[in-house]
Every structure is written in C-alpha cells, then in structure tokens.
N, CA, C and O of each residue as an XYZ file, in Angstrom:
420
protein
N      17.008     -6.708     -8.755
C      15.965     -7.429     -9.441
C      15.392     -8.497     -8.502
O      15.945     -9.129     -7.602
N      13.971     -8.531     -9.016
C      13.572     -9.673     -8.087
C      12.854    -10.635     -8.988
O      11.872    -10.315     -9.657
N      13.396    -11.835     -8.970
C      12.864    -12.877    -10.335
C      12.257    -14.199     -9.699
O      12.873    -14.317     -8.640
N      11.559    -15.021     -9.784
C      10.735    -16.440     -9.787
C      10.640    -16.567    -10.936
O      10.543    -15.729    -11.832
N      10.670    -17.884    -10.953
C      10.401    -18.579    -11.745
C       9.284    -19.955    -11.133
O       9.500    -20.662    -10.148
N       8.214    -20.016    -11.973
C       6.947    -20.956    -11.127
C       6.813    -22.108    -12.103
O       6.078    -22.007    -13.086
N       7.316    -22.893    -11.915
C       7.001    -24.894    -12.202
C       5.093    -25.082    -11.890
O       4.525    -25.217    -10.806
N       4.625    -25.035    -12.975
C       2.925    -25.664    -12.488
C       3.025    -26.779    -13.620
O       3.578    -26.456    -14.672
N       2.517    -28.099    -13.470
C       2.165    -28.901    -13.746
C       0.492    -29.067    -13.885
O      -0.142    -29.419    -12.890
N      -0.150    -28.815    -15.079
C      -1.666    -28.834    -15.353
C      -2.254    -29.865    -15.668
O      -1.651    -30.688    -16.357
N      -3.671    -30.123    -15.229
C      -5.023    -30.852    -15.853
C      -4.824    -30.858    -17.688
O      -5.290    -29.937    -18.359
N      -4.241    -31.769    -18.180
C      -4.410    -32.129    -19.487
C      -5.588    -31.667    -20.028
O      -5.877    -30.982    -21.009
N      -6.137    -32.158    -19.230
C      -8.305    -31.198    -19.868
C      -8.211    -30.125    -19.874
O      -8.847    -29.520    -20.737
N      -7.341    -29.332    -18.881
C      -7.694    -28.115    -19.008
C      -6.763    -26.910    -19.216
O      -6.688    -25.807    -18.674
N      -5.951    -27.639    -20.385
C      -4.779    -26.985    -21.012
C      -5.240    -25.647    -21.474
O      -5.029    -24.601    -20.860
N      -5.930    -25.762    -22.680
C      -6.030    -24.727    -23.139
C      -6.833    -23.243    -22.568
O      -6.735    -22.065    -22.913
N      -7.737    -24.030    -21.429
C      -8.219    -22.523    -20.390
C      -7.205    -21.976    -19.425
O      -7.310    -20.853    -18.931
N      -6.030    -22.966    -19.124
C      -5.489    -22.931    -18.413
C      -4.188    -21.465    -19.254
O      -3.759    -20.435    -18.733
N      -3.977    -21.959    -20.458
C      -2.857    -21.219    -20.950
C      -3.891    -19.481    -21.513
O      -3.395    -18.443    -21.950
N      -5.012    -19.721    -21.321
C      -6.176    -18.263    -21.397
C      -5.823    -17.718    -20.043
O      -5.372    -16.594    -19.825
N      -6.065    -18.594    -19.218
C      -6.164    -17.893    -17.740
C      -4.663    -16.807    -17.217
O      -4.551    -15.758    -16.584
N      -3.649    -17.815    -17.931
C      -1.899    -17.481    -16.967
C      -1.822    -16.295    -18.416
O      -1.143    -15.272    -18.334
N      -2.406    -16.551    -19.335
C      -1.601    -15.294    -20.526
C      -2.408    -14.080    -19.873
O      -1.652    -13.126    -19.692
N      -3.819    -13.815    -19.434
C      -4.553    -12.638    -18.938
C      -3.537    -12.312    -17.882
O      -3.179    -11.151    -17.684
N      -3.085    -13.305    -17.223
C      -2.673    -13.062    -15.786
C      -1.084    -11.935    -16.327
O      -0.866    -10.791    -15.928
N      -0.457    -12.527    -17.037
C       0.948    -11.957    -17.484
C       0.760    -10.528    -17.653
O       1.321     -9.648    -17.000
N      -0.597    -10.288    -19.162
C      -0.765     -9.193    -19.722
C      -0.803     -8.103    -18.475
O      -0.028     -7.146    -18.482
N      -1.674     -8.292    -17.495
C      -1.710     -7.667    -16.107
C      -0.527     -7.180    -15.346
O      -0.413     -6.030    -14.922
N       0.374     -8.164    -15.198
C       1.425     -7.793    -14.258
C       2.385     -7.197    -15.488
O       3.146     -6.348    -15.023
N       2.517     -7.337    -16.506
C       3.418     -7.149    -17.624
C       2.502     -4.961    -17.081
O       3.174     -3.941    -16.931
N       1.290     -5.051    -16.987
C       1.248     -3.491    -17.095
C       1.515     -2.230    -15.604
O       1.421     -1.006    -15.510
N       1.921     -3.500    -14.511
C       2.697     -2.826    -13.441
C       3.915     -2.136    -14.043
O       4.697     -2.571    -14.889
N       3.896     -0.759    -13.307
C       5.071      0.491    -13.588
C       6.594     -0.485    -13.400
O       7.532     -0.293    -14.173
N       6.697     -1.876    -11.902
C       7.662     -2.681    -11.486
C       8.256     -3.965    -12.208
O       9.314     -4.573    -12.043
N       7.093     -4.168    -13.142
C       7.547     -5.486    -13.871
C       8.556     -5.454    -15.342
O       8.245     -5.096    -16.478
N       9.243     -5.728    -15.062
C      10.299     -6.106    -15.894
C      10.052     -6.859    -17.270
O      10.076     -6.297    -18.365
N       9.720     -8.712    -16.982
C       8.985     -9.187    -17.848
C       8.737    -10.641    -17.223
O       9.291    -11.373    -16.402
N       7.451    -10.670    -18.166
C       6.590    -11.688    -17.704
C       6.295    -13.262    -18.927
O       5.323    -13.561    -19.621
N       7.834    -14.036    -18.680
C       7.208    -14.970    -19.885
C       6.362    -15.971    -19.470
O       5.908    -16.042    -18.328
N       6.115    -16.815    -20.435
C       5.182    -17.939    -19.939
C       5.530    -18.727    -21.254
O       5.286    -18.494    -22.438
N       6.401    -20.075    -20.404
C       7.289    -21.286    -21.023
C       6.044    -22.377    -21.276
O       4.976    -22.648    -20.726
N       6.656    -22.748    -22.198
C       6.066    -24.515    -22.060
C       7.119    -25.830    -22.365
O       7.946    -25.778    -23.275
N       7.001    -26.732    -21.683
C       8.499    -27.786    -21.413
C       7.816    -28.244    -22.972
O       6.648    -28.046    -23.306
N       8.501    -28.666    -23.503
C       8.561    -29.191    -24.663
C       8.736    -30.702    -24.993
O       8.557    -31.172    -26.116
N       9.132    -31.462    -23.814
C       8.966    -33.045    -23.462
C       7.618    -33.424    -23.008
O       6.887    -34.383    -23.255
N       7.475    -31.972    -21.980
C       5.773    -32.284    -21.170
C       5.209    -31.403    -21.332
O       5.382    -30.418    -20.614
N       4.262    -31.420    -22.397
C       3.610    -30.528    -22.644
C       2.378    -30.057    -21.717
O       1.432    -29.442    -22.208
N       2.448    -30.396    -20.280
C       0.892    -29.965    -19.809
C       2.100    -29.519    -18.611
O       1.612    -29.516    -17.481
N       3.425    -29.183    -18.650
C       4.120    -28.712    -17.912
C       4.464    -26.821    -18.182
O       4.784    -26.344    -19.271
N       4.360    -26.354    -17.422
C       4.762    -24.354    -17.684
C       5.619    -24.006    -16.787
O       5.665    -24.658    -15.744
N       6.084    -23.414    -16.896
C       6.805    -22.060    -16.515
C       6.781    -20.488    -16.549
O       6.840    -20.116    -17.721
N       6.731    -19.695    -15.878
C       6.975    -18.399    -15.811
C       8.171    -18.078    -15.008
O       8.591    -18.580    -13.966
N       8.663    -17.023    -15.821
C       9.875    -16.482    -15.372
C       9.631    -15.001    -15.365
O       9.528    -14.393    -16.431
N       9.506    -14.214    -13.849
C       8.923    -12.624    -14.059
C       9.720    -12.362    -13.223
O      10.084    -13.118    -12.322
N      10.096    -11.231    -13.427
C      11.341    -10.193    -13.117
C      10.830     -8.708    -13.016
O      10.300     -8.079    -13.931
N      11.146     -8.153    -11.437
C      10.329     -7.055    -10.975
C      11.723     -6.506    -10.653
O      12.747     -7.008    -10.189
N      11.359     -5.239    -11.092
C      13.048     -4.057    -10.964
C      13.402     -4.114     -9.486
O      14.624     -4.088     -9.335
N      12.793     -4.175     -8.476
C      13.056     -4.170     -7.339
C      11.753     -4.627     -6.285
O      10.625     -4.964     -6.645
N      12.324     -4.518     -4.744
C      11.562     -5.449     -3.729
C       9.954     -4.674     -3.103
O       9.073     -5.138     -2.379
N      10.144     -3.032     -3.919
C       9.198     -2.615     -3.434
C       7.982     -2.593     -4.738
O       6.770     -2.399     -4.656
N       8.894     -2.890     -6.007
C       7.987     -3.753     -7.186
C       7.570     -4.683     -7.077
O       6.384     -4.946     -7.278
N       8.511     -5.529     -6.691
C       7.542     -7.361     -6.516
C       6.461     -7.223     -4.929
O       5.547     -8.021     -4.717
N       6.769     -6.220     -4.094
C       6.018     -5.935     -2.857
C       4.238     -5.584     -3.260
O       3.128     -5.997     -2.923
N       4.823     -4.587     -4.166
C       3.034     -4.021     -4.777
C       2.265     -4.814     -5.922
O       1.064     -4.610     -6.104
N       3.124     -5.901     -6.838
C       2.862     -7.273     -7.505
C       2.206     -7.722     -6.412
O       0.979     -7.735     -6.510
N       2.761     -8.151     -5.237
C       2.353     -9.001     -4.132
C       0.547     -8.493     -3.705
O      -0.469     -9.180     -3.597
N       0.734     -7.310     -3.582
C      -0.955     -7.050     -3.437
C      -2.114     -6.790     -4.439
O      -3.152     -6.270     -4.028
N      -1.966     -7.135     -5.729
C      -2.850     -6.653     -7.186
C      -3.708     -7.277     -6.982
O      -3.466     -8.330     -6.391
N      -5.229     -6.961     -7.372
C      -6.323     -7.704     -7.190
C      -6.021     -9.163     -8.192
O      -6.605    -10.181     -7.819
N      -5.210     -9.254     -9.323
C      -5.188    -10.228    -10.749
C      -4.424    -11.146     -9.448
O      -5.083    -12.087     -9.005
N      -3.055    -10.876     -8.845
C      -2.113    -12.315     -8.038
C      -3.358    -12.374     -6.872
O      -3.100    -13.287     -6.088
N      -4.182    -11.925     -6.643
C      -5.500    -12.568     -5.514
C      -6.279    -13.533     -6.705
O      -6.370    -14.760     -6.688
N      -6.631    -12.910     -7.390
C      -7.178    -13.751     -8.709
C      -6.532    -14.979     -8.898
O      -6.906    -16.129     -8.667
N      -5.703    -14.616     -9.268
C      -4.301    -15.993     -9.618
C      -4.755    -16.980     -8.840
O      -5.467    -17.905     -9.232
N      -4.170    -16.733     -7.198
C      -4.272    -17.612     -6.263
C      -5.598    -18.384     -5.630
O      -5.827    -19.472     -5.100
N      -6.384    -17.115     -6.015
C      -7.549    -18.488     -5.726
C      -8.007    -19.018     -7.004
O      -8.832    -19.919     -6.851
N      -7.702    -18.714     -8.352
C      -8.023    -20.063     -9.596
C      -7.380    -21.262     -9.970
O      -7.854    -22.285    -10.465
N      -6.107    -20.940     -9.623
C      -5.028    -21.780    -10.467
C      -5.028    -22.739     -9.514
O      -4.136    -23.410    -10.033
N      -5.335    -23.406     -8.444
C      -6.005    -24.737     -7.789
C      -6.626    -26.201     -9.151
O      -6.299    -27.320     -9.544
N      -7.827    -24.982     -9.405
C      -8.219    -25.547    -10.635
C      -7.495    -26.032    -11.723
O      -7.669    -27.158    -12.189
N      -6.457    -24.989    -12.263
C      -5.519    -26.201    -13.497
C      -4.571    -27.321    -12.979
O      -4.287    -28.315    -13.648
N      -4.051    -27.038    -11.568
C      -2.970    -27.562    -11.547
C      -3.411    -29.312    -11.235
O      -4.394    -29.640    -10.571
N      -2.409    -30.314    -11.900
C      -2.437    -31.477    -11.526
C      -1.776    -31.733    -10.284
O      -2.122    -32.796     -9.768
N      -1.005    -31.129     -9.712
C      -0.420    -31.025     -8.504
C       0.283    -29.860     -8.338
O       0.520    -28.990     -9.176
N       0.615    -29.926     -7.103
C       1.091    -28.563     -6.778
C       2.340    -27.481     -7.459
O       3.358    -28.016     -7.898
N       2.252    -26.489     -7.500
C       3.394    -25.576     -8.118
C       4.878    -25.707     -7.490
O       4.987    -26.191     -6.364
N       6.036    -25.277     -8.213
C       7.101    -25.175     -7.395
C       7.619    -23.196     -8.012
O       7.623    -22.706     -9.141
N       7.957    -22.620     -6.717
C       8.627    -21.761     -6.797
C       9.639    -21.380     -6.733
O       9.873    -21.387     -5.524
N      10.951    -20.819     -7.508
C      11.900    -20.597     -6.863
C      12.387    -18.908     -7.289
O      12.322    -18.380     -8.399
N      12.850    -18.352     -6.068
C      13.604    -17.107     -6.213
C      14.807    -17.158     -6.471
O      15.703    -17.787     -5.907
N      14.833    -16.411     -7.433
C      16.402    -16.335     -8.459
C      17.339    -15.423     -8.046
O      16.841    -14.309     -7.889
N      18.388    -15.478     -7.838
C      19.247    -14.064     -8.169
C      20.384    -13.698     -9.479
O      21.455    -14.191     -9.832
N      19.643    -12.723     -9.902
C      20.707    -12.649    -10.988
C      22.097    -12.196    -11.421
O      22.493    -11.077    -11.094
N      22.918    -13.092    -12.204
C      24.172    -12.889    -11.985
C      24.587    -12.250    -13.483
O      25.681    -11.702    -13.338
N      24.168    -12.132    -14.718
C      24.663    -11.588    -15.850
C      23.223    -11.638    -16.470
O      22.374    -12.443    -16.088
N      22.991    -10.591    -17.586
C      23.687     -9.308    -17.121
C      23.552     -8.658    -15.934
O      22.689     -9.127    -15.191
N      24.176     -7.684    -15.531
C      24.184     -7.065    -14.029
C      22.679     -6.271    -14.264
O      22.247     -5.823    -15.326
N      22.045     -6.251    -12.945
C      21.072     -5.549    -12.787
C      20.799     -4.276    -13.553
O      19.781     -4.073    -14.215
N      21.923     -3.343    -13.380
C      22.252     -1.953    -14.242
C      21.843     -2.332    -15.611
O      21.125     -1.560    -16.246
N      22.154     -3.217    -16.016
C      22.001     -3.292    -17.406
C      21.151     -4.242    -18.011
O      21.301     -4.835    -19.080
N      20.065     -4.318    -17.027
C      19.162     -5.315    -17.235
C      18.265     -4.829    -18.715
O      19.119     -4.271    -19.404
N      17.572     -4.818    -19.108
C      16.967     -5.200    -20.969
C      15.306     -4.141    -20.263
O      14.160     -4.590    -20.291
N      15.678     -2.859    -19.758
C      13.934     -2.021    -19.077
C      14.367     -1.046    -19.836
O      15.455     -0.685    -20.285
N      12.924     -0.588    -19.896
C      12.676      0.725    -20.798
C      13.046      1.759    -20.204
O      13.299      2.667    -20.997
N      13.167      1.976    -19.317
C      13.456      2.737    -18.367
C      14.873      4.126    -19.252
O      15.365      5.025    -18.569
C-alpha cells in the first residue's frame, strides 16, 4: 500500500469552494482502477484545517495517480485555498496487513 496523508490549512473565505474543489478532486482519484480510498477530514478544533488520507494498492498505482490530468489540476489550484503551505506525510501501514486491506478486489 501506498498512503499520505495531506495537512492543508485554508483561506477562511474560501472554505466552502475550497471543500467543492478537494471533494471533485477525491471523486476523480476515488475512480482510478489503483485507489484504494480517498477521505477528506476536517479537524474539528480548526475548522479551516483538512486532511486527506488516500491509499493506492501499490507503487505503480500511486505512480499513474502521480500523472492524472485532475493531481496537475490539484497542483496548480490549491495555491489558491491554502493559508499556508501543505504538509505531507507517507505512511506505512502496519494493521490491518496489506492482504487484508478493506478493496473490492
């Protein structure tokens, strides 16, 4: 599995285009053959704070994620919501085991 999870911190003004923009963005990668799943958090102390947590079955899934016209999309809009910059981090997962990860498969 290959998982991130992305910390963006948004423009208060521009919450609600902002949570239009990242849900189109999900529905998209949610319809790659590689994606696993695609949530989209909101901190509940800070509300102009998100999260996504997306999980691609493997490296040659998150590889072809990596080239979709929508993550070119992504990257050059989301400038615009953010109040400062994003944080990324790559996960590895430890339970459940990959084998028995929650895919339709």
């Amino acid at each position: 599995m290959v998982i991130t999870l992305i910390e963006s911190h948004i423009k208060p003004e521009l919450r609600e285009q902002f949570i239009e923009f990242v849900t189109q963005h999900a529905k998209l990668c949610l319809e790659e053959p590689g994606c696993v799943n695609f949530d989209i958090l909101e901190d509940t102390r800070e509300p102009d704070t998100f999260f996504y947590y997306e999980v691609y079955k493997d490296d040659e899934a998150h590889q072809a994620h990596m080239g979709t016209p929508h993550l070119a999309l992504y990257r050059e809009r989301i400038g615009e919501f953010r109040a400062e910059g994003g944080v990324n981090h790559r996960l590895r997962n430890l339970y459940p085991v990959d084998e028995r990860w929650r895919t339709s498969d």
